[in-house]
C-alpha positions as CSV (number, residue, x, y, z in Angstrom):
1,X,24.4,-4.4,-17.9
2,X,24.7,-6.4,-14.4
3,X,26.6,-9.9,-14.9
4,X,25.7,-13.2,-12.2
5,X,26.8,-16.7,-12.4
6,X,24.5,-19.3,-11.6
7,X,25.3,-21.9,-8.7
8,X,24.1,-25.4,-7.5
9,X,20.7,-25.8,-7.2
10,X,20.1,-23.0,-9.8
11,X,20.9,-20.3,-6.9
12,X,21.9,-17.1,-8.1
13,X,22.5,-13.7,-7.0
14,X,21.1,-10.1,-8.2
15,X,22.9,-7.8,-8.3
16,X,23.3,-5.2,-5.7
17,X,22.0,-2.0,-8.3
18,X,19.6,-4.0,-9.9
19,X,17.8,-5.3,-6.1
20,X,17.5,-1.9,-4.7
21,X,16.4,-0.6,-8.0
22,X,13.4,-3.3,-8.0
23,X,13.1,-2.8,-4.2
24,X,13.6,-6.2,-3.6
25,X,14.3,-7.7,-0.2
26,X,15.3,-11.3,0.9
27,X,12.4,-13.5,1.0
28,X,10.8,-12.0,-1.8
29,X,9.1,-14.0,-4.7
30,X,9.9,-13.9,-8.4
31,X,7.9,-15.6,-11.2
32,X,10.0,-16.5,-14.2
33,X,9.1,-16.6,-17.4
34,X,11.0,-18.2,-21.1
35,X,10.9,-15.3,-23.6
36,X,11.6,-14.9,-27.2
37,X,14.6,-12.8,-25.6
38,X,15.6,-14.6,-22.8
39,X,14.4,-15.1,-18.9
40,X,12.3,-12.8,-17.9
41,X,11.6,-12.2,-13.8
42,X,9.2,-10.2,-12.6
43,X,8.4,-9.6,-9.1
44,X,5.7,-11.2,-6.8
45,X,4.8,-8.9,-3.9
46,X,2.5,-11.0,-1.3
47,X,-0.1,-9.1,1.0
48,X,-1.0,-10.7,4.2
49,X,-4.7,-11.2,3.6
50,X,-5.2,-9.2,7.4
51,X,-3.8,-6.0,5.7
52,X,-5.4,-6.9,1.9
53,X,-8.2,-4.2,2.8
54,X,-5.4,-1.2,3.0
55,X,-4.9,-2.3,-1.2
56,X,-8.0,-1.9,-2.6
57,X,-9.0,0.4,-5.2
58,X,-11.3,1.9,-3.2
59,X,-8.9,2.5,-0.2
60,X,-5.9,3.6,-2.0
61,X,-8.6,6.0,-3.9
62,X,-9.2,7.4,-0.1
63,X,-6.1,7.7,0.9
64,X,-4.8,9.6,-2.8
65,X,-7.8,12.0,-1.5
66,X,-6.6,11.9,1.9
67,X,-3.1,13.0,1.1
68,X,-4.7,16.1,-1.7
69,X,-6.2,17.4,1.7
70,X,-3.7,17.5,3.8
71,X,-1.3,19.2,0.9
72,X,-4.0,21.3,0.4
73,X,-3.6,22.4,4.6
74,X,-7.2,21.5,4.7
75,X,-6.7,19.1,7.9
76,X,-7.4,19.8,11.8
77,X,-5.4,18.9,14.8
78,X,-7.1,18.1,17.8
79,X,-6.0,18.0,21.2
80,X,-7.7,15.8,22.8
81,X,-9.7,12.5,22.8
82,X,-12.6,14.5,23.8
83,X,-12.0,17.8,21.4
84,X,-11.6,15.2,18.5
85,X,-15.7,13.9,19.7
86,X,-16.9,17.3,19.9
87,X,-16.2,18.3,16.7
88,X,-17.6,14.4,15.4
89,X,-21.0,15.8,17.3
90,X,-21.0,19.0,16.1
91,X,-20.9,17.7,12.5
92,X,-23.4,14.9,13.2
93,X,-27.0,14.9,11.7
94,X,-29.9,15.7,14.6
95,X,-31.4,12.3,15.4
96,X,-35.3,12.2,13.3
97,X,-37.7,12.0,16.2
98,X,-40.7,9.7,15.2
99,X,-44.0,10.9,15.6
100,X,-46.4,8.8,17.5
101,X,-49.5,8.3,16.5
């Protein structure tokens, strides 16, 4: 059990085992709660909201599947910029041609 002391302005300091263990950095946010058992802090990761896409379900769900692939060798290197597009064509659907009428 890690021991603190609490300083003016209610300050105090985690310590060292129990910051890395929570992978906690300075800046970061805590909520604080009053249990039945004492204070409970939990911690309050922020996303910028320009990177808030890379979190969704449906993202992380992509890269999970992403990562199975590649552990799986079932990626390709290319290269080249134009390599890389030559394979994107060669996998592409033929364009529908209308008919005219």
């Amino acid at each position: 059990m890690a021991r603190t002391t609490l300083r003016a302005k209610g300050q105090l300091t985690l310590p060292e085992e129990i910051r890395k263990a929570a992978h906690l950095e300075e800046g970061d946010l805590l909520e604080a709660q009053l249990t039945d058992e004492g204070i409970l802090l939990r911690p309050q990761k922020v996303i910028d909201a320009s990177q808030a896409w890379y979190w969704t379900p449906e993202w992380r769900e992509g890269e999970r599947q992403a990562d199975t692939q590649l552990a799986a060798g079932e990626d390709e290197t290319f290269h080249s910029g134009e390599e890389f597009l030559e394979a994107l064509q060669g996998l592409a659907k033929p364009a529908r041609r209308r008919s005219r009428r």
